[in-house]
C-alpha positions as CSV (number, residue, x, y, z in Angstrom):
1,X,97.4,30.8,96.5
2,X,94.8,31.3,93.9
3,X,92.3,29.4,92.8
4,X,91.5,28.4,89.5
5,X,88.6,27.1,88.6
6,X,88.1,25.1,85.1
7,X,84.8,24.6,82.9
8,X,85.9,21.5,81.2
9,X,83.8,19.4,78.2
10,X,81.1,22.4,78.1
11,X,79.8,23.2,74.7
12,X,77.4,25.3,73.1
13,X,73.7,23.0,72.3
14,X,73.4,23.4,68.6
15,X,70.2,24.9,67.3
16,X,67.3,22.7,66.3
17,X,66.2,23.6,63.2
18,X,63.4,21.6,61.8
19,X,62.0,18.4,62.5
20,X,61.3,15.2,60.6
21,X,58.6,12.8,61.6
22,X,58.8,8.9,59.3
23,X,55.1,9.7,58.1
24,X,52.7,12.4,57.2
25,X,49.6,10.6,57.3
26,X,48.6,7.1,58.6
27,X,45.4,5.0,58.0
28,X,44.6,2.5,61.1
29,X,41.9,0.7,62.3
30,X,40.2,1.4,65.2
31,X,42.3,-0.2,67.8
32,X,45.7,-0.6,65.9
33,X,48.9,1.1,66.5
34,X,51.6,2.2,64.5
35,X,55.1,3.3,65.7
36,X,56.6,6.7,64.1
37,X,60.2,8.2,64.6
38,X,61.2,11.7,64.0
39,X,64.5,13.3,64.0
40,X,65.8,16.6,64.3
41,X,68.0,18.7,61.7
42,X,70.8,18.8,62.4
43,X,70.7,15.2,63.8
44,X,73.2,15.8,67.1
45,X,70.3,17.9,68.4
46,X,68.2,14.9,68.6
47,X,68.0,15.5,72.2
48,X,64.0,15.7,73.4
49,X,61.3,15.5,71.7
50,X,57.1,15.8,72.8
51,X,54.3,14.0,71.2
52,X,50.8,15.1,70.9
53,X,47.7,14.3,69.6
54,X,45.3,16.9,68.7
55,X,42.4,14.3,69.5
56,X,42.9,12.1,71.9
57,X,39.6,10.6,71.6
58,X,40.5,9.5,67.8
59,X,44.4,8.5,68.6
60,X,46.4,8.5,71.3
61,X,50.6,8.9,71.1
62,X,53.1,7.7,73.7
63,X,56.1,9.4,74.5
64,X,58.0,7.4,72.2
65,X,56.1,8.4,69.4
66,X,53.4,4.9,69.3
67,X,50.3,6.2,68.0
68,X,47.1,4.0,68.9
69,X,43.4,4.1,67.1
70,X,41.2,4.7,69.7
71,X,37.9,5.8,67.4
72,X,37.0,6.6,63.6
73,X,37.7,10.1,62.9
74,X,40.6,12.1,62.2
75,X,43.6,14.0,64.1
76,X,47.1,15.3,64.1
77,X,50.0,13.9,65.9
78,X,52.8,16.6,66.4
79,X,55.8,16.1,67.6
80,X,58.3,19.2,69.0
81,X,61.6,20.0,70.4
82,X,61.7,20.1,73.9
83,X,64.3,22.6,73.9
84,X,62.7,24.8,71.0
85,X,59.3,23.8,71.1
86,X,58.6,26.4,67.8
87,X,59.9,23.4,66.1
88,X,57.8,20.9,65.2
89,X,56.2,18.2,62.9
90,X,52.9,16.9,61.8
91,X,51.3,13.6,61.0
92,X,47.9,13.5,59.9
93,X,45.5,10.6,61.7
94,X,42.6,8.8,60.0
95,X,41.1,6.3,62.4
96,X,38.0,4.1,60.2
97,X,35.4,1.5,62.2
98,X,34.1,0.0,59.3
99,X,30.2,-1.0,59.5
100,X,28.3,-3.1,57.1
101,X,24.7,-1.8,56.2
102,X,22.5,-4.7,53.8
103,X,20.3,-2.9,51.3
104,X,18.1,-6.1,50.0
105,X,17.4,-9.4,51.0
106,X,20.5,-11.6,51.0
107,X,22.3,-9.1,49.7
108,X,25.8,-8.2,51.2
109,X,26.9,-6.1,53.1
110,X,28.0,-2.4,51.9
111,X,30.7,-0.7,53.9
112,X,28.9,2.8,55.2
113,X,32.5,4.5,53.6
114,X,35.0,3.8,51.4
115,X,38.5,2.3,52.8
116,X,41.1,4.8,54.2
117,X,37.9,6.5,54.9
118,X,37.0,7.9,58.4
119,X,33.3,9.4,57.6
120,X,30.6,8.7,54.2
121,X,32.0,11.4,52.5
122,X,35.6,11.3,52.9
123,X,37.5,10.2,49.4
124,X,39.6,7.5,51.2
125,X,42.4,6.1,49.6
126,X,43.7,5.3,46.0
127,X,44.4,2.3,44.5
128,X,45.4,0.9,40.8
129,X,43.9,-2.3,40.1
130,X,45.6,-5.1,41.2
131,X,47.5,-3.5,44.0
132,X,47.0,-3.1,47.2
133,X,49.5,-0.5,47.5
134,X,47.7,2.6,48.6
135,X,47.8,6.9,47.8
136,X,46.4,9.8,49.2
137,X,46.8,13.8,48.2
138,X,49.9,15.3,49.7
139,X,50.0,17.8,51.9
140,X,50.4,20.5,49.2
141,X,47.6,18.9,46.9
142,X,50.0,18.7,43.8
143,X,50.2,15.3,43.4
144,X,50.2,11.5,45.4
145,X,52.0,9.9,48.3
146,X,52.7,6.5,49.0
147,X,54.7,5.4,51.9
148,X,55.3,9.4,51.8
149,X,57.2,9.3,48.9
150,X,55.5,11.7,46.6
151,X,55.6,11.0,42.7
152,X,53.8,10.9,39.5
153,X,51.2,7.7,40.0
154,X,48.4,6.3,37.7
155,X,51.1,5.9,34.6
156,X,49.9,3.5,32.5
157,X,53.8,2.9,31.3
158,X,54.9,2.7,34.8
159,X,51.7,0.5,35.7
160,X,52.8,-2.3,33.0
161,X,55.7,-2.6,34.6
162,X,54.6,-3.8,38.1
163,X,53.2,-7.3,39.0
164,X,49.4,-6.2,39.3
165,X,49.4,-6.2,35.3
166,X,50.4,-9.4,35.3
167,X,47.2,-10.4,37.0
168,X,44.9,-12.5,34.3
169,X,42.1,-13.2,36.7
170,X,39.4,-11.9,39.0
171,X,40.6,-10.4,42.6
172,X,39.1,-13.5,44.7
173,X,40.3,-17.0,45.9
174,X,44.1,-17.4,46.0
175,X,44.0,-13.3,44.5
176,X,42.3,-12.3,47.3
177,X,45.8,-11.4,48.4
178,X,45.8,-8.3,45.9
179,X,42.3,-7.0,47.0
180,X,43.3,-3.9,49.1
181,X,39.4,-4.0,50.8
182,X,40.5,-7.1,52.0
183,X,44.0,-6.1,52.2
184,X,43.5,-3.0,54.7
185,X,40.5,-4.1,56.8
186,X,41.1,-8.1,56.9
187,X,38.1,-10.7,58.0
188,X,35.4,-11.1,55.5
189,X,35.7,-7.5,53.5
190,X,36.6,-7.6,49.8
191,X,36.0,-5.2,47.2
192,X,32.2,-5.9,45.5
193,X,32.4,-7.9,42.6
194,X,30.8,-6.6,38.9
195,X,27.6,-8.3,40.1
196,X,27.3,-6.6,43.3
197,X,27.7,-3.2,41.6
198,X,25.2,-4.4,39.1
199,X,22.8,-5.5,41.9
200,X,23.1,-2.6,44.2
201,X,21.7,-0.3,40.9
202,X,18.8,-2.7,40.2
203,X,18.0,-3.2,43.8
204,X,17.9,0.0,45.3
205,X,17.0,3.8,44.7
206,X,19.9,6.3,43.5
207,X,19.3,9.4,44.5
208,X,22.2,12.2,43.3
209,X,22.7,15.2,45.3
210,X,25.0,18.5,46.2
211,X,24.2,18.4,50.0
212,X,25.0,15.5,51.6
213,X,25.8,16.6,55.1
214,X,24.8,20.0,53.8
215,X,27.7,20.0,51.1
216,X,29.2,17.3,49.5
217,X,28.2,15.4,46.4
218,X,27.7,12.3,45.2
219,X,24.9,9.8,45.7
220,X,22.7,8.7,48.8
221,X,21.7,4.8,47.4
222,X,19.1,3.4,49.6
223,X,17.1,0.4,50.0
224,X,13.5,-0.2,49.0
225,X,10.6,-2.1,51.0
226,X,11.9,-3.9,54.5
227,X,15.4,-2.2,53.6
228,X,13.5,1.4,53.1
229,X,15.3,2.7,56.4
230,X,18.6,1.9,54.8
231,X,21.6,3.7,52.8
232,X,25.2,4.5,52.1
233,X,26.7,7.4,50.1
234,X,29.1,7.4,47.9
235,X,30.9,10.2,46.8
236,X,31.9,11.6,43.6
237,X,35.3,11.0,44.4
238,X,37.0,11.6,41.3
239,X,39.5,9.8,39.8
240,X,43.9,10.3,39.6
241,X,45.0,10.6,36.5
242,X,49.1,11.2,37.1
243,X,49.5,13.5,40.0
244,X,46.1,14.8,39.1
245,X,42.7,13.9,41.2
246,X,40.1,14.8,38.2
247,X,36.4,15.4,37.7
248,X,35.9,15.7,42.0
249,X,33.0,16.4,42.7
250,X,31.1,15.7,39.0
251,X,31.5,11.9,38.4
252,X,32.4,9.0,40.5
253,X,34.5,5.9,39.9
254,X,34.9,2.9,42.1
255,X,37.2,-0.5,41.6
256,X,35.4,-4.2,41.4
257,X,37.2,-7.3,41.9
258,X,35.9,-8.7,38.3
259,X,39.2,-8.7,35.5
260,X,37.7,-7.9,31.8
261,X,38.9,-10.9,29.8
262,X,37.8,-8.8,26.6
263,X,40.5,-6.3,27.1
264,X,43.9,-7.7,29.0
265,X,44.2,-4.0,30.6
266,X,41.0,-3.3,31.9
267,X,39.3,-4.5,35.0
268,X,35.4,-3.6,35.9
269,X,34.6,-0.5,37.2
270,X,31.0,1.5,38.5
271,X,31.4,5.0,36.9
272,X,28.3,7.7,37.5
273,X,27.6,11.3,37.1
274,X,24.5,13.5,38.2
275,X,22.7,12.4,34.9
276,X,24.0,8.4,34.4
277,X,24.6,5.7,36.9
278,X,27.1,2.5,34.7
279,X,28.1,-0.2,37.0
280,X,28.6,-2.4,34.2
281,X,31.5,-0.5,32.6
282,X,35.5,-0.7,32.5
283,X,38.6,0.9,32.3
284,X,42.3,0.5,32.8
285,X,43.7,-0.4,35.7
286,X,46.2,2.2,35.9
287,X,43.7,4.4,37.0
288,X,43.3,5.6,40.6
289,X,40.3,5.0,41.7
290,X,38.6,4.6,45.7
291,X,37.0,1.3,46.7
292,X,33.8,0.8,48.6
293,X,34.1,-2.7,50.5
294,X,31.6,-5.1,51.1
295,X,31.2,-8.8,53.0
């Protein structure tokens, strides 16, 4: 008698095609975590997937996908098919230690970078004024992502419509709550008040240049007398303008926590170039602009 044998419930894996991951850039703190997911396309060849961190002495990613801050810099997590590992996804890593540097006597403290920042002359993240809600460049530089949902941002219309226009009041006390220094870093950090700005240009030397760190631009502000061995720079980070980041590199524009009462729509701003240093200015809050913390 013969025998038959039978291949029964066998099928054919299907091809993985791309992958997916939740986010294409986080901002953490050194020591915080963030869990990300990815999924495979088509999603019944969701069937093993490998994490990896390009630096694993700036973040660290388990094999669930649970990325931790381990120090300030920046990497790429990538996750792959572990049956195709040609397939794969990226999510790009920025880990900031924020440090406080005082430039005069009883002074504050200035944050050495601004927030979403990893090193003095990275741009950091975007903010209207008012919201805490943060953007960055995407990936293809054509315009902003939030929550990696990519749109046109820094619309005046579409600003006027959101609760930070509603706010009649400076960014401290109870609306400390809609201060994104304070916001993203926690403890004592809040964005610097008109005053501060207007201190730290009567208080220190400004000295503008094109090579910081041998190429970036901006100005290196520094203390005078006992505070002489002191400084931060702050780059000429531009400012977004719809899913435009304008004047990089020529002119520098940086929140305060200070509403103008003169003008509903405005809040105050510090706005320099290579030739002019105004820290007593303002502008509508619509605009996307970086904020240097301080405590």
């Amino acid at each position: 008698m013969a025998l038959v044998i039978g291949l029964v419930g066998c099928k054919k894996l299907p091809t993985v095609d791309s992958i997916e991951m939740s986010r294409s850039s986080i901002f953490l703190l050194k020591d915080g975590s963030m869990q990300l997911s990815a999924a495979c396309n088509p999603q019944d060849a969701n069937i093993g997937l490998n994490w990896s961190s390009s630096d694993t002495g700036v973040a660290r990613v388990s094999m669930d996908g649970v990325v931790t801050a381990v120090a300030e810099g920046r990497a790429e997590i990538m996750v792959s098919s572990s049956r195709n590992p040609a397939v794969s996804c990226k999510c790009n890593v920025v880990v900031s230690d924020p440090k406080g540097i005082q430039l005069w006597k009883d002074g504050p403290h200035w944050a050495t970078y601004n927030v979403g920042a990893y090193a003095p002359e990275d741009f950091g993240l975007r903010f209207e004024w008012g919201n805490p809600n943060a953007y960055y460049r995407n990936a293809h530089d054509t315009g902003w992502t939030s929550n990696d949902v990519d749109s046109l941002s820094f619309i005046k219309d579409e600003y006027e419509k959101t609760f930070a226009a509603t706010i009649k009041a400076d960014l401290t006390g109870d609306n400390i709550i809609y201060d994104p220094a304070h916001v993203h870093w926690g403890g004592s950090w809040r964005m610097p008040a008109r005053t501060d700005f207007m201190n730290l240009w009567k208080e220190c030397d400004w000295e503008w240049t094109y090579e910081y760190k041998g190429q970036y631009t901006g100005y290196v502000v520094k203390g005078k007398g006992e505070f002489g061995g002191q400084s931060i720079f702050l780059p000429a980070a531009g400012v977004g303008k719809r899913n435009k980041l304008v004047n990089a590199e020529d002119a520098g524009y940086y929140w305060t926590s200070t509403y103008f009462a003169d003008e509903p729509t405005h809040a105050c701003e510090l706005l320099f170039y290579d030739d002019g240093i105004y820290p007593g200015g303002h502008l509508n809050r619509s605009f996307g602009f970086p904020v240097r913390a301080v405590y």
